[in-house]
Backbone bond lengths (Angstrom), bond angles and torsions (degrees), N, CA, C in turn:
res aa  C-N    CA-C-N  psi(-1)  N-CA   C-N-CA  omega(-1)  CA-C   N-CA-C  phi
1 X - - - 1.462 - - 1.533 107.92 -
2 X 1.236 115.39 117.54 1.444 119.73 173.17 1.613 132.38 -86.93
3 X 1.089 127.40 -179.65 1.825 107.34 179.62 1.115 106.99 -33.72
4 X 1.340 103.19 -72.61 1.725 137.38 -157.03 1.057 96.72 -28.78
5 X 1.716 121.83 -56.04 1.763 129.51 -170.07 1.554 107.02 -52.38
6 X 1.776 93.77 -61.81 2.159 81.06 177.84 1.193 126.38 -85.93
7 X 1.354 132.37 0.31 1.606 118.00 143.51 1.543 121.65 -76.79
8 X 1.141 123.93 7.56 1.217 138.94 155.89 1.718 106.00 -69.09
9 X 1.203 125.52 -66.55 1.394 139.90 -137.16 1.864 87.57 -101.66
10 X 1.342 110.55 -37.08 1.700 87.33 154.81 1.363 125.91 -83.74
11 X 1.307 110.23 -28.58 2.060 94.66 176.19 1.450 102.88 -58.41
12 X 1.175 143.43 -32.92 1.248 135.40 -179.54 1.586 123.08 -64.23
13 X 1.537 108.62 -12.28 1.622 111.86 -173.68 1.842 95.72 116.62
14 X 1.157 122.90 -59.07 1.393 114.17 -163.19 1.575 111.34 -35.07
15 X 1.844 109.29 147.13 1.192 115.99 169.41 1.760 106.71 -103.64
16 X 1.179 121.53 127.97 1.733 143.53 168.91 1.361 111.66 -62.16
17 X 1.321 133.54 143.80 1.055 134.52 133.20 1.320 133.40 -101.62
18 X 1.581 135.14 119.80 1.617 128.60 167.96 1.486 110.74 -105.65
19 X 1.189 103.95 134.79 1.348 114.35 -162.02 1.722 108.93 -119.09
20 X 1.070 168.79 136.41 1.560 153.40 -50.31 1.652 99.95 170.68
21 X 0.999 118.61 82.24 1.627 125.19 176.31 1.789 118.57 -75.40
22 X 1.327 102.30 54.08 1.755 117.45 -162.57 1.634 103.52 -24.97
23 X 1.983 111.30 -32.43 1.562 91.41 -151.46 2.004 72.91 -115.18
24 X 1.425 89.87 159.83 1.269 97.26 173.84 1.390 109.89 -84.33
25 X 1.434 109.99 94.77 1.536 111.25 -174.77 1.603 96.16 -133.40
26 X 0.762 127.66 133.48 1.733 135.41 168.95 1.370 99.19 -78.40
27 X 1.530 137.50 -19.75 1.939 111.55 -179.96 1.517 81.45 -106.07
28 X 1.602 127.21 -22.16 2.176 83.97 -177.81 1.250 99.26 -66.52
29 X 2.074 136.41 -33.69 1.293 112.89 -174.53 1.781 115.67 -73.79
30 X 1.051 105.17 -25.61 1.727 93.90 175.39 1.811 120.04 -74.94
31 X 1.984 115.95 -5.54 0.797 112.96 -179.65 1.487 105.73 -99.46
32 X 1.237 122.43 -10.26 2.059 121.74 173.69 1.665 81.04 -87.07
33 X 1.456 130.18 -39.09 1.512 93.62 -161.78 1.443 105.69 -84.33
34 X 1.310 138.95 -13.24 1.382 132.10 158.26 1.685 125.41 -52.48
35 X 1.806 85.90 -24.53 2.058 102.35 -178.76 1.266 101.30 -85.79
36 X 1.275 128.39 8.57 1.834 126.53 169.99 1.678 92.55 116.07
37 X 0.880 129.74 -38.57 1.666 111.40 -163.35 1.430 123.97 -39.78
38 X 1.856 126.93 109.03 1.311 105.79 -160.42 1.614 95.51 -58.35
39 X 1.374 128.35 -56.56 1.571 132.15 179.30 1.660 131.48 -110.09
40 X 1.593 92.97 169.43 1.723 84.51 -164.27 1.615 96.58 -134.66
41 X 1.326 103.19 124.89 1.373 94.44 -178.62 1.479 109.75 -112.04
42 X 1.519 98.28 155.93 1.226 128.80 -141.41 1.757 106.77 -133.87
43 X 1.697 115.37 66.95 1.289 143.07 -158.44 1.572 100.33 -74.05
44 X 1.074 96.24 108.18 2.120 108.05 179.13 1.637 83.65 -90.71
45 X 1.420 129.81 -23.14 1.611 107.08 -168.22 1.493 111.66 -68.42
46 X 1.487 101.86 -44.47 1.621 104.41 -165.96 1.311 93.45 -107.26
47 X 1.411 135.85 -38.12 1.726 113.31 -158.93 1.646 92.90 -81.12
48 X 1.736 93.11 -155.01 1.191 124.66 -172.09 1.586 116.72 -105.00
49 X 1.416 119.77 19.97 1.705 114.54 -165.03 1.423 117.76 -95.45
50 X 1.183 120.74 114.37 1.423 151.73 178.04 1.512 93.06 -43.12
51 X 1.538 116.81 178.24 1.204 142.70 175.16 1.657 92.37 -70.73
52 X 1.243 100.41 -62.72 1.588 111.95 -148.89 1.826 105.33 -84.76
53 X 1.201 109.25 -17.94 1.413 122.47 153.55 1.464 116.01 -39.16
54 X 1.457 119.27 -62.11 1.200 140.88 -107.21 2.073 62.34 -120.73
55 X 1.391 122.35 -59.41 1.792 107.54 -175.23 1.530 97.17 -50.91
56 X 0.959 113.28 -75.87 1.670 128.12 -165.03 1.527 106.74 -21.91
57 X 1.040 105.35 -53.57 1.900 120.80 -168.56 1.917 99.84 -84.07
58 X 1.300 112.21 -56.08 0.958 94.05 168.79 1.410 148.50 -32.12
59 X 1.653 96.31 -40.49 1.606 120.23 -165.58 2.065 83.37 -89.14
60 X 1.171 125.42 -48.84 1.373 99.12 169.49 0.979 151.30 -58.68
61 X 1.502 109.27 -25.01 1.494 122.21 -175.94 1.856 111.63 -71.80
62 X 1.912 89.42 -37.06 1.600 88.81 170.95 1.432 121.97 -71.86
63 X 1.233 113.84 -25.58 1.715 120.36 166.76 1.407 127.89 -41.00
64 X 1.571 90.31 -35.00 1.395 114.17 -177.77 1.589 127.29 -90.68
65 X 1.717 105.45 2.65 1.370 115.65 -171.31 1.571 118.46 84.83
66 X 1.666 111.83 -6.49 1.437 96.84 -173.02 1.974 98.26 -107.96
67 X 1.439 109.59 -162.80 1.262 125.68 176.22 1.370 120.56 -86.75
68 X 1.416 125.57 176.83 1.577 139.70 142.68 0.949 121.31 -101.20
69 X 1.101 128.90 114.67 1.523 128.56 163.84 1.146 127.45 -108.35
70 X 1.650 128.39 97.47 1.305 132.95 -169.09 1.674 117.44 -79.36
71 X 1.194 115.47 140.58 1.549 115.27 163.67 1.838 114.61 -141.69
72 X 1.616 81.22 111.23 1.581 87.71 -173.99 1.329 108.33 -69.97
73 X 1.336 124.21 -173.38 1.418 127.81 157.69 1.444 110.75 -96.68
74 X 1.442 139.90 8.01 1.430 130.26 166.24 1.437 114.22 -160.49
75 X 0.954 122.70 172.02 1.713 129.82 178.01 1.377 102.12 -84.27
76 X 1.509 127.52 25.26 1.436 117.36 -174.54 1.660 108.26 -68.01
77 X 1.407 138.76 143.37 1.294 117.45 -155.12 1.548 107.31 -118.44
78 X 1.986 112.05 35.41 1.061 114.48 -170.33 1.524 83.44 -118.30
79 X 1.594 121.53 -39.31 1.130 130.25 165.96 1.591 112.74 -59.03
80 X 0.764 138.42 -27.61 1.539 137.18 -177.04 1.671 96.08 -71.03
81 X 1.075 92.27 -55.76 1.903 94.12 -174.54 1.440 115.36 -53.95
82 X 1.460 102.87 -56.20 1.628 113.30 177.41 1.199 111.70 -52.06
83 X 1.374 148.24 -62.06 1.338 136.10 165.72 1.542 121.59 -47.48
84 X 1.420 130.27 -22.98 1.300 150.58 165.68 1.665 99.59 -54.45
85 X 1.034 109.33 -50.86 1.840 136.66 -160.73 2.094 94.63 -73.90
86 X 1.511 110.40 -40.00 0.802 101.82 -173.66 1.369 122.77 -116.66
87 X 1.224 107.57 47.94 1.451 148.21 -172.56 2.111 122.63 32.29
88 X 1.567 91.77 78.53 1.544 90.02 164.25 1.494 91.98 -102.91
89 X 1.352 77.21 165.51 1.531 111.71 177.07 1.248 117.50 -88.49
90 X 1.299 113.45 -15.49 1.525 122.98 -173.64 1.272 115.65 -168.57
91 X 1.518 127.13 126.74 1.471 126.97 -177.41 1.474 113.21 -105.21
92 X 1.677 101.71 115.70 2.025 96.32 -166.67 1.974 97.92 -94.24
93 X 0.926 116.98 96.61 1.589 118.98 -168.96 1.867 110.16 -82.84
94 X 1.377 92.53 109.99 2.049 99.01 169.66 1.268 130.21 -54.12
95 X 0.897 100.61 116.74 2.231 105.89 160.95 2.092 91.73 78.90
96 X 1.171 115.11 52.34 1.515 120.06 153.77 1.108 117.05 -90.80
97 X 1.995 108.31 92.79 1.052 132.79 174.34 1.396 140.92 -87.96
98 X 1.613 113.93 0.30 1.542 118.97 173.97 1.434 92.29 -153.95
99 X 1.355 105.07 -173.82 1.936 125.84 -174.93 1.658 93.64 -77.80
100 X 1.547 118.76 -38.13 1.698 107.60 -162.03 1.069 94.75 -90.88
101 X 1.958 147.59 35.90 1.304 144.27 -175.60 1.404 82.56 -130.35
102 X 1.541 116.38 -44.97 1.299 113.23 -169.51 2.128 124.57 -71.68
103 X 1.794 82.33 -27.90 1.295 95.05 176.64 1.865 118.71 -50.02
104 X 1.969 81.86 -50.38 1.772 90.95 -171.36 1.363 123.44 -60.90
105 X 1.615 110.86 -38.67 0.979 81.85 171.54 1.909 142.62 -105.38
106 X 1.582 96.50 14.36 1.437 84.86 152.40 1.390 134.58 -81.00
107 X 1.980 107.67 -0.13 1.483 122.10 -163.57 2.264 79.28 -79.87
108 X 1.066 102.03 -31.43 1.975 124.65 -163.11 1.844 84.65 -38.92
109 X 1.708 94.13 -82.78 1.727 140.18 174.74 1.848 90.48 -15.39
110 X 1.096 102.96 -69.69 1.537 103.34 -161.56 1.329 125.49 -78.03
111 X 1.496 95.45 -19.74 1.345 106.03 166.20 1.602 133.10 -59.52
112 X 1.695 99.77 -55.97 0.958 133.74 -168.13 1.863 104.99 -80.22
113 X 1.249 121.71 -17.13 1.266 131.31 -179.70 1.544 118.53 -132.31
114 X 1.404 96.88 32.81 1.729 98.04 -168.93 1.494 134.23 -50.55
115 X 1.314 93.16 -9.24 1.349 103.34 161.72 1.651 144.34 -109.18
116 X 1.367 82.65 -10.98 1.802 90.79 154.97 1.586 104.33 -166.84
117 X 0.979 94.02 79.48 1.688 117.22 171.75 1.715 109.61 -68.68
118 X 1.294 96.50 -37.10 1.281 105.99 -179.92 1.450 129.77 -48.95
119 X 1.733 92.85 -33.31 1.848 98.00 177.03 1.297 96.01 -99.51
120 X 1.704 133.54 35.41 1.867 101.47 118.77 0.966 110.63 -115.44
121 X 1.261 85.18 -165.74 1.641 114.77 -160.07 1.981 106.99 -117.20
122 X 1.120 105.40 125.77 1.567 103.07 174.12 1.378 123.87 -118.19
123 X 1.294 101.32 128.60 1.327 98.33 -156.86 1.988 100.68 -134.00
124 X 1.428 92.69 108.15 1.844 100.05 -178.98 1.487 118.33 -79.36
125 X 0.964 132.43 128.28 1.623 151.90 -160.60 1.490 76.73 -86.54
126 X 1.520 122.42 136.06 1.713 130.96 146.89 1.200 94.86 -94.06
127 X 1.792 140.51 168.67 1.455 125.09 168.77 1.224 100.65 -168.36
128 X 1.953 122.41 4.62 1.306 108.90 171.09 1.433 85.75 -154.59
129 X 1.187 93.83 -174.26 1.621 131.82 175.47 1.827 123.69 -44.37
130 X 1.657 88.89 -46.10 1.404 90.26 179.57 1.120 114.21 -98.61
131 X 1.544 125.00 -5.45 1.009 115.92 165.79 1.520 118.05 -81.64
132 X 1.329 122.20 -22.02 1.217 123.97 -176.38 1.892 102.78 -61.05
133 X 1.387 86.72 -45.53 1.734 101.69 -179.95 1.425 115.52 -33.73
134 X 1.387 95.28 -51.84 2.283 116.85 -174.31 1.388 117.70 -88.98
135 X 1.697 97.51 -0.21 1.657 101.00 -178.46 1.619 107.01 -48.92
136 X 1.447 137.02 -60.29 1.007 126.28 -169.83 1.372 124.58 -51.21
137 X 1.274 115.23 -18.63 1.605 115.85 174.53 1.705 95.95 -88.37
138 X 0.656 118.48 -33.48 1.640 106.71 -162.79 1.758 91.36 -82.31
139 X 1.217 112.33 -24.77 1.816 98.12 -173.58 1.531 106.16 -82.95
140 X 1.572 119.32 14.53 1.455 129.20 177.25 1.667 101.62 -99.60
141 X 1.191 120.31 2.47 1.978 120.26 -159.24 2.113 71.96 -90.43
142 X 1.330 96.32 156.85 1.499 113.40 178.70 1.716 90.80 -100.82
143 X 1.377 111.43 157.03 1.698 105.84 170.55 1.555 118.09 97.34
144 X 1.643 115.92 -18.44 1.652 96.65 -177.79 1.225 91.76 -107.24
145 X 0.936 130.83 138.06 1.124 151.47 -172.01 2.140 115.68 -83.45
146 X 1.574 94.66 -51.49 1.858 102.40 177.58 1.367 96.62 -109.53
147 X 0.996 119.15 175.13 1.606 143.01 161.48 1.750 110.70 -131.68
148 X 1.137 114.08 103.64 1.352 125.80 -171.66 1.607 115.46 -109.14
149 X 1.558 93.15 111.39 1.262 118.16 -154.17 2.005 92.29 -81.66
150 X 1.329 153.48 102.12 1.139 137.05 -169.18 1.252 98.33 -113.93
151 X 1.370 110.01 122.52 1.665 111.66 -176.54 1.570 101.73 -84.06
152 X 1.222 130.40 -30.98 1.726 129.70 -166.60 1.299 100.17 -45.34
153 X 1.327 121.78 -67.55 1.038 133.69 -171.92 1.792 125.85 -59.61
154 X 1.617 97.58 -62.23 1.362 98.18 150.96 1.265 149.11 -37.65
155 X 1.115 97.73 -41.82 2.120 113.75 153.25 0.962 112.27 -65.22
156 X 1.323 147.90 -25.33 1.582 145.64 179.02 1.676 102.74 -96.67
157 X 1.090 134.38 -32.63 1.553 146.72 156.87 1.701 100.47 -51.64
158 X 1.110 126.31 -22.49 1.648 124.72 -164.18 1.866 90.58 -128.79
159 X 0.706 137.80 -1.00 1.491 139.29 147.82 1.856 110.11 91.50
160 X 1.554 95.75 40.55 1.441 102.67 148.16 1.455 129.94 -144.63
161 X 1.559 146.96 177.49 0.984 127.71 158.84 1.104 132.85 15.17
162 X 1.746 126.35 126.62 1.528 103.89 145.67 1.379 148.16 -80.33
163 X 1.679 97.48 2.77 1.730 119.21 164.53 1.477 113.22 -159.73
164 X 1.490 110.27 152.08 1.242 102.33 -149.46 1.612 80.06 -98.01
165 X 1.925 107.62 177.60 1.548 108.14 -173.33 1.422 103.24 -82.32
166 X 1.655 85.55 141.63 1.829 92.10 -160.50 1.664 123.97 -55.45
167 X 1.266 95.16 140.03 1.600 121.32 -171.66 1.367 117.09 69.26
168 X 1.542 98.58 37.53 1.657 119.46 158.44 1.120 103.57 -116.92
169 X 2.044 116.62 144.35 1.090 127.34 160.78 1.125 125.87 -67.89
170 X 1.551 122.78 150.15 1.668 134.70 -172.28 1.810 79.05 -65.27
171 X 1.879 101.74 151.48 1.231 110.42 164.28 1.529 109.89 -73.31
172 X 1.203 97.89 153.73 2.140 122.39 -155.70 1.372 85.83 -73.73
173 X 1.248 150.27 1.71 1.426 127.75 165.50 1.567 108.23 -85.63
174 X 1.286 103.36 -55.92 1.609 110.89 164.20 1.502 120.07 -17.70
175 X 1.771 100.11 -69.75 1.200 129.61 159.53 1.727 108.30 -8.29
176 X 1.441 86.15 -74.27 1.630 96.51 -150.80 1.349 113.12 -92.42
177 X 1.482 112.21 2.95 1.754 116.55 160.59 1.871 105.78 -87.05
178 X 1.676 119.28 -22.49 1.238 94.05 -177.64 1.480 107.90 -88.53
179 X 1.239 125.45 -8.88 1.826 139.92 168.46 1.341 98.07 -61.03
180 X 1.669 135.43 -29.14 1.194 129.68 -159.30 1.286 103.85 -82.50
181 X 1.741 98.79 -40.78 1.794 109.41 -165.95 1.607 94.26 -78.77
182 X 1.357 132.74 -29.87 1.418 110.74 163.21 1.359 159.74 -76.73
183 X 1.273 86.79 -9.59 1.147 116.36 -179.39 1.975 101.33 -77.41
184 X 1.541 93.94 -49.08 1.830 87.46 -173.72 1.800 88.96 -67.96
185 X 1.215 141.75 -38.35 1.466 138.29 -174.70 1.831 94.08 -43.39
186 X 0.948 101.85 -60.19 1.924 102.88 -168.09 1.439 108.58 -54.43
187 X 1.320 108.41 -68.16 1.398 128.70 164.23 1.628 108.17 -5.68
188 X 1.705 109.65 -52.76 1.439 97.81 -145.32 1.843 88.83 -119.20
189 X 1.633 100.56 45.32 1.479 113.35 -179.91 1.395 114.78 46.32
190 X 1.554 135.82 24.58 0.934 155.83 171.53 1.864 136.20 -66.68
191 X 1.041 132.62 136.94 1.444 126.93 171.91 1.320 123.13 -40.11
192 X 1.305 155.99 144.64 1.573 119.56 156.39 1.645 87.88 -137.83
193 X 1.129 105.60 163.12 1.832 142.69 -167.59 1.062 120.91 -147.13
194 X 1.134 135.35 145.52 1.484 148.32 -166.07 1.684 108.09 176.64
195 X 1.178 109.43 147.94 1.528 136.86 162.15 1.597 106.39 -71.14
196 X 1.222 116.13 120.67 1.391 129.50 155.89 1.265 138.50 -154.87
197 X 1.166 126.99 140.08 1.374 117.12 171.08 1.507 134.97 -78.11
198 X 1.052 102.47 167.19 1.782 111.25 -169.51 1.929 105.83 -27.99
199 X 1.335 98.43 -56.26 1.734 115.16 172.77 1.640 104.54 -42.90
200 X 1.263 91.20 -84.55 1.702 105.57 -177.06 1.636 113.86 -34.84
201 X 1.256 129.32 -52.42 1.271 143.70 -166.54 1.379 102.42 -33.60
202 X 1.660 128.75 -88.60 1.230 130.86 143.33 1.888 113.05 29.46
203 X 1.044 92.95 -89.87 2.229 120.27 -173.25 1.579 86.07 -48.61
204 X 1.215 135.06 -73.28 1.319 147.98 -158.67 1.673 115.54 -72.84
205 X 1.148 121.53 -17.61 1.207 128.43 -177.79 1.869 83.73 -102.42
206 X 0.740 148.32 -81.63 1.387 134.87 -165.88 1.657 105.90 -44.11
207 X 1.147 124.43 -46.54 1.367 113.83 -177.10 1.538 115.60 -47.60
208 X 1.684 105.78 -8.47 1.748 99.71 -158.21 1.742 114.24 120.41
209 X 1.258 113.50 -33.94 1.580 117.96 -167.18 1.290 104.19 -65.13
210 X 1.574 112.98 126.43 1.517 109.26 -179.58 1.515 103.59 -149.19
211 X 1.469 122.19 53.76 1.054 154.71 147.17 1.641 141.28 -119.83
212 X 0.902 132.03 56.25 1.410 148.65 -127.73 1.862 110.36 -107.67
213 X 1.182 101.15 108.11 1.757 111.45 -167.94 1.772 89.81 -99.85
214 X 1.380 102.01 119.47 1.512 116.20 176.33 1.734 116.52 -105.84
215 X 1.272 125.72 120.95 1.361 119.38 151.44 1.529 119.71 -49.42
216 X 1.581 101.20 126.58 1.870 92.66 166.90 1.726 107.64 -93.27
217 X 1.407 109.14 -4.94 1.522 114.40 174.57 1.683 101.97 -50.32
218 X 1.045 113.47 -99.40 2.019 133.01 176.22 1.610 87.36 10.57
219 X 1.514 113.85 -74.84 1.923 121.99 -142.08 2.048 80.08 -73.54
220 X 1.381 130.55 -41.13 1.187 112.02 -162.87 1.754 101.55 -76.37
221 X 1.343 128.60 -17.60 1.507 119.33 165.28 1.343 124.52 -78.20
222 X 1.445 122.41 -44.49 1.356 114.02 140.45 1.175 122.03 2.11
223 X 1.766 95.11 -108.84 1.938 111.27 167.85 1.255 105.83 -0.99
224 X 1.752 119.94 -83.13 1.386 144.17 -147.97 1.390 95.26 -58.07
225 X 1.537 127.52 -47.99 1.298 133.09 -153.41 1.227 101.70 -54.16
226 X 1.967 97.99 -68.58 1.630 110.54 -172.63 1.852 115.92 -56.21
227 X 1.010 111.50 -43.31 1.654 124.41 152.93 1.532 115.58 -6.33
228 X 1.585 95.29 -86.10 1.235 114.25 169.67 1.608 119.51 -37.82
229 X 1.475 95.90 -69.47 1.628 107.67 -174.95 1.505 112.98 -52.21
230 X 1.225 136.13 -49.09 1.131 145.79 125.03 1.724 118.27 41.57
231 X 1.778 77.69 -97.30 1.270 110.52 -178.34 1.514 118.15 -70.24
232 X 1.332 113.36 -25.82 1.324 130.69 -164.91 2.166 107.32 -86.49
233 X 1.624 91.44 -24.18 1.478 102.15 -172.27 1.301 102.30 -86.09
């Protein structure tokens, strides 16, 4: 499945799932995208994935019917291309804080794919305060396709945690600045995205959010929990 497919399948209403391939392995991502995940993202900020990682897995995940979802660690726009070059399907870009951050890099996208730019997908990270502030100018840039509301970060931009202890809710201020940034996302006939869990999903899908970034951590502690207990009873 290429951009084109899931900005297809959201202009229609459908909600996506991308789901989080922690180790750079091309069969755990071809094995969540065989478990339904429409996409699998594939984090250059925090993991470990190579250039040539990032083809290899790519070319599987599409084998498999699902997406790529790249996340560099910067708006550098030699890096935007190069991962472009080494075929995602979609570039999820960090800390896009005004319209002339947002401009570049879809000016990056088109550059770098001038001939079918079209099959990705662009997708701008919101991650603080002031960007939430400038969202309305930046949801005027032609070309991004999501608006990705990331609370981790945003909670550490607002001066707590970047996750709360598991199977606790983000504190309700948190809360109610990423409701703010979606709400102007809807507002301005726009994509919106956010991180949530199984709980959360629910709250966020009624607001409108129909881009949905999943931990595969949560379902593998689960597993482990009952496992344990299990064995332990």
């Amino acid at each position: 499945m290429n951009g084109a497919q899931l900005r297809e399948l959201l202009r229609r209403g459908d909600c996506l799932s991308m789901l989080t391939a922690h180790y750079a392995s091309p069969g755990h991502a071809v094995r969540l995208t065989e478990l339904g995940a429409d996409a699998i993202f594939l984090d250059c900020e925090h993991g470990t994935w190579s250039f040539e990682d990032i083809r290899l897995t790519a070319q599987a995940i599409r084998g498999a019917g699902g997406a790529a979802i790249v996340r560099p660690d910067c708006h550098q726009r030699s890096l935007l291309i190069r991962y472009l070059n080494a075929g995602a399907d979609a570039l999820m870009v960090p800390m896009v804080e005004n319209a002339a951050e947002a401009r570049a890099i879809v000016d990056a996208v088109r550059y770098g794919c001038h001939a079918d730019h079209d099959k990705r997908l662009v997708i701008a990270m919101i991650e603080t305060v002031a960007a939430i502030e400038r969202l309305d100018e930046m949801l005027a840039v032609d070309g991004i396709d999501v608006f990705f509301v990331g609370p981790g970060d945003l909670s550490q931009n607002m001066g707590f945690a970047p996750a709360p202890p598991f199977g606790e809710p983000r504190p309700q201020v948190v809360q109610y600045k990423i409701g703010e940034a979606v709400a102007k996302i809807r507002r301005a006939g726009k994509i919106a995205g956010t991180l949530a869990t199984l709980a959360e999903l629910p709250h966020w899908r009624a607001q409108g959010v129909q881009f949905f970034y999943v931990h595969s951590d949560p379902f593998l502690r689960r597993g482990m929990t009952d496992l344990t207990g299990l064995l332990a009873g």
